[in-house]
C-alpha positions in Angstrom: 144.2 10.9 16.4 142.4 11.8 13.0 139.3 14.1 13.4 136.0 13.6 13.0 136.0 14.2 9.5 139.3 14.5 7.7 140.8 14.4 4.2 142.9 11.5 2.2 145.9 14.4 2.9 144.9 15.1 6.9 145.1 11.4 7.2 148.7 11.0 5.2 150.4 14.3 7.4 149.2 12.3 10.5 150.6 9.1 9.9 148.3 7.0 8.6 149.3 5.4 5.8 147.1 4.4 2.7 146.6 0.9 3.0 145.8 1.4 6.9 143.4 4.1 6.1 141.5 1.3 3.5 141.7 -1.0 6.1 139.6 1.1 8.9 137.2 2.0 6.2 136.8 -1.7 5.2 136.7 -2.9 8.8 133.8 0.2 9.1 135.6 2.4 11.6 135.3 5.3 8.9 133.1 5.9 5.9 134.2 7.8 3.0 131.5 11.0 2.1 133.0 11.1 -1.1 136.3 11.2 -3.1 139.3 12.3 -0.7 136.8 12.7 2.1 136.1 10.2 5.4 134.4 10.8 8.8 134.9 8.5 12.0 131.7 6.2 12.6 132.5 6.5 16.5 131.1 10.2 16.1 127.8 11.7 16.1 125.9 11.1 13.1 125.5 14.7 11.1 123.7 16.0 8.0 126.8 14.0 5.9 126.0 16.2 2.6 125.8 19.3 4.4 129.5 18.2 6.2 131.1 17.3 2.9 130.1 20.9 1.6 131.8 22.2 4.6 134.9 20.4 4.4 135.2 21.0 0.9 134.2 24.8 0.8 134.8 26.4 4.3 132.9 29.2 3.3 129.7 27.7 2.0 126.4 28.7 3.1 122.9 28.0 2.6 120.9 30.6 0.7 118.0 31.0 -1.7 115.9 28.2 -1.4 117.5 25.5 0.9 118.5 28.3 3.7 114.5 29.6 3.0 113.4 26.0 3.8 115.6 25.6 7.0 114.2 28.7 8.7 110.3 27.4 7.7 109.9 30.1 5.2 109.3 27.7 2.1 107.8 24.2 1.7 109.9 24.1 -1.3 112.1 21.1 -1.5 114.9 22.0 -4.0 116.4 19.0 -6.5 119.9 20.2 -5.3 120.9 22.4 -2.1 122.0 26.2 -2.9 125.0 26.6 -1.8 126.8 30.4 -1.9 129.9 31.0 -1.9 132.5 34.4 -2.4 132.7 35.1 -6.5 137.0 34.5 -5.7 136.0 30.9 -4.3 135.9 28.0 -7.0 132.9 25.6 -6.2 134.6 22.1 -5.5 132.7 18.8 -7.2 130.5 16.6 -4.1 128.4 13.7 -4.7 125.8 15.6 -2.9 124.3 17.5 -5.9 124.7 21.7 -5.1 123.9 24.7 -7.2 126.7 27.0 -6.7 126.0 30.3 -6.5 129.2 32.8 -6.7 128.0 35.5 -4.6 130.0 39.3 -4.3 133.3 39.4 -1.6 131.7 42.6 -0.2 128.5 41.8 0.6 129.5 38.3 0.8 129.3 37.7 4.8 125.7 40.3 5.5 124.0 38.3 7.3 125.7 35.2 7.8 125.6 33.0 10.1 126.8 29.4 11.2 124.8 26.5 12.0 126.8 23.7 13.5 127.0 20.0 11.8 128.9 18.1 14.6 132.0 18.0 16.2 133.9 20.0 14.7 132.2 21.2 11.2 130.2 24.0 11.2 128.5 25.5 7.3 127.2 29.0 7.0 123.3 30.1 6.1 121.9 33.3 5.3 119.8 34.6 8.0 116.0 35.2 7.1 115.8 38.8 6.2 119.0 38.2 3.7 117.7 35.4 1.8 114.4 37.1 1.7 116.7 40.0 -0.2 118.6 37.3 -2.4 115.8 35.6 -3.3 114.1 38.9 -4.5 117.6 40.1 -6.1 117.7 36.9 -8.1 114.5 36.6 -9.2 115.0 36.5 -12.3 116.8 33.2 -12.0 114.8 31.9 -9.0 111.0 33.3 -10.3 109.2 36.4 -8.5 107.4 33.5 -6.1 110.1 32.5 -4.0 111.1 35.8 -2.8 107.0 37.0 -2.4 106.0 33.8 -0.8 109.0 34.0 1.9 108.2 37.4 2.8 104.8 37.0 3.5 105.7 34.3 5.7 107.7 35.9 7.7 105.6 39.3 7.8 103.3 36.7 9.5 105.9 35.8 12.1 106.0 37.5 15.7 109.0 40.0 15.7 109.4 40.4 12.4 110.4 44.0 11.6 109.9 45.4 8.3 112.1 48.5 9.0 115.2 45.8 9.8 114.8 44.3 6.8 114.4 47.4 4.8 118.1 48.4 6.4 119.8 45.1 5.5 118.1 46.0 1.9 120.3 49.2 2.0 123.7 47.6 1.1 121.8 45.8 -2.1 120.4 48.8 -3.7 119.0 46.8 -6.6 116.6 45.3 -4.8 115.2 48.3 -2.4 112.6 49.5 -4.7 110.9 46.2 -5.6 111.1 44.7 -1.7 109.2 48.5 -0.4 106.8 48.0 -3.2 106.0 44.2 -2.2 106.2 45.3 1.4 103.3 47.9 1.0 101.2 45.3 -0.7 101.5 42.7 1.7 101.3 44.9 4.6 
C-alpha cells in the first residue's frame, strides 16, 4: 500500500510499476507535487508546498520570516518561504519557490520544533524566541526591522520571558549584545 505521499522510487520498491503509477495519477487517485513526488487524493488535504519541502529535505524548517509569520509575530508575507536547513544538507530544487538558508550543525536543532502536515509528514519551525534571535543575527541580510518588529510583538504577549530568551541568546554569542540593547529599549 503506497503512503500518503511517496516518491517515483517508494512507488517502484513497492511494486508499482511506471505505467500503473501514470495511470492512478491520470485516473486522479494521486497528484504529482512536483518532479518524482505524488500524494494519495484519498488523504487529508495538507499545506502541499510545505509537504514537498518535507519530503524532499527531512530536515527543513521554517525560520526567519515564514516561521515569524506562523507564530503571528509578522504580517509580513514573504515572495518565497525560508526554509533552514544544516550547512552539510544540500537544498533540493521544489516548484514551491524557498530561500534556503544553510544554517550551523551545532546550533542547528536550538529550538526546533515540528509542526505536523498530515498523515505521515511532519516539517520543523523555529520556536519564537529562536527566530526572534535569527532574525536579529541575520540582519544584515533580512534588515534591522524584522528582528525589532517581532520582538516587540512578542514582549507584548502574556508569558513572554525576556530572561528565556536572553538564555537561548547565550549559545549565539553574536547576537547577545544587540538583542539586551533592543530589549532595554523596548522594555
Amino acid at each position: 500500500m503506497l503512503p500518503s505521499t511517496f516518491t517515483y522510487a517508494q512507488a517502484r520498491r513497492l511494486g508499482l510499476s511506471k505505467r500503473g503509477l501514470y495511470r492512478l495519477r491520470d485516473e486522479g487517485m494521486v497528484e504529482s507535487l512536483g518532479r518524482g513526488l505524488y500524494r494519495r487524493r484519498d488523504r487529508e488535504a495538507g499545506d502541499l508546498d510545505l509537504i514537498e519541502i518535507a519530503m524532499r529535505a527531512p530536515s527543513a524548517t521554517l525560520c526567519l520570516a515564514t516561521a515569524l509569520a506562523r507564530h503571528g509575530l509578522s504580517d509580513a508575507i514573504p515572495s518565497s518561504l525560508d526554509v533552514a536547513i544544516p550547512r552539510t544538507a544540500r537544498p533540493h530544487p521544489t516548484r514551491v519557490p524557498v530561500t534556503w538558508h544553510r544554517f550551523a550543525p551545532k546550533t542547528f536543532d536550538i529550538g526546533r520544533e515540528e509542526i505536523p502536515l498530515g498523515d505521515d509528514a511532519r516539517i520543523g519551525i523555529y520556536s519564537p524566541e529562536r527566530c526572534i534571535i535569527d532574525a536579529f543575527r541575520m540582519r544584515s541580510l533580512e534588515g534591522t526591522e524584522l528582528g525589532r518588529d517581532a520582538l516587540r510583538r512578542w514582549l507584548k504577549k502574556r508569558g513572554s520571558q525576556p530572561a528565556s530568551l536572553l538564555k537561548l541568546a547565550k549559545a549565539f554569542p553574536r547576537v547577545q549584545r544587540a538583542l539586551r540593547e533592543t530589549l532595554e529599549i523596548l522594555s
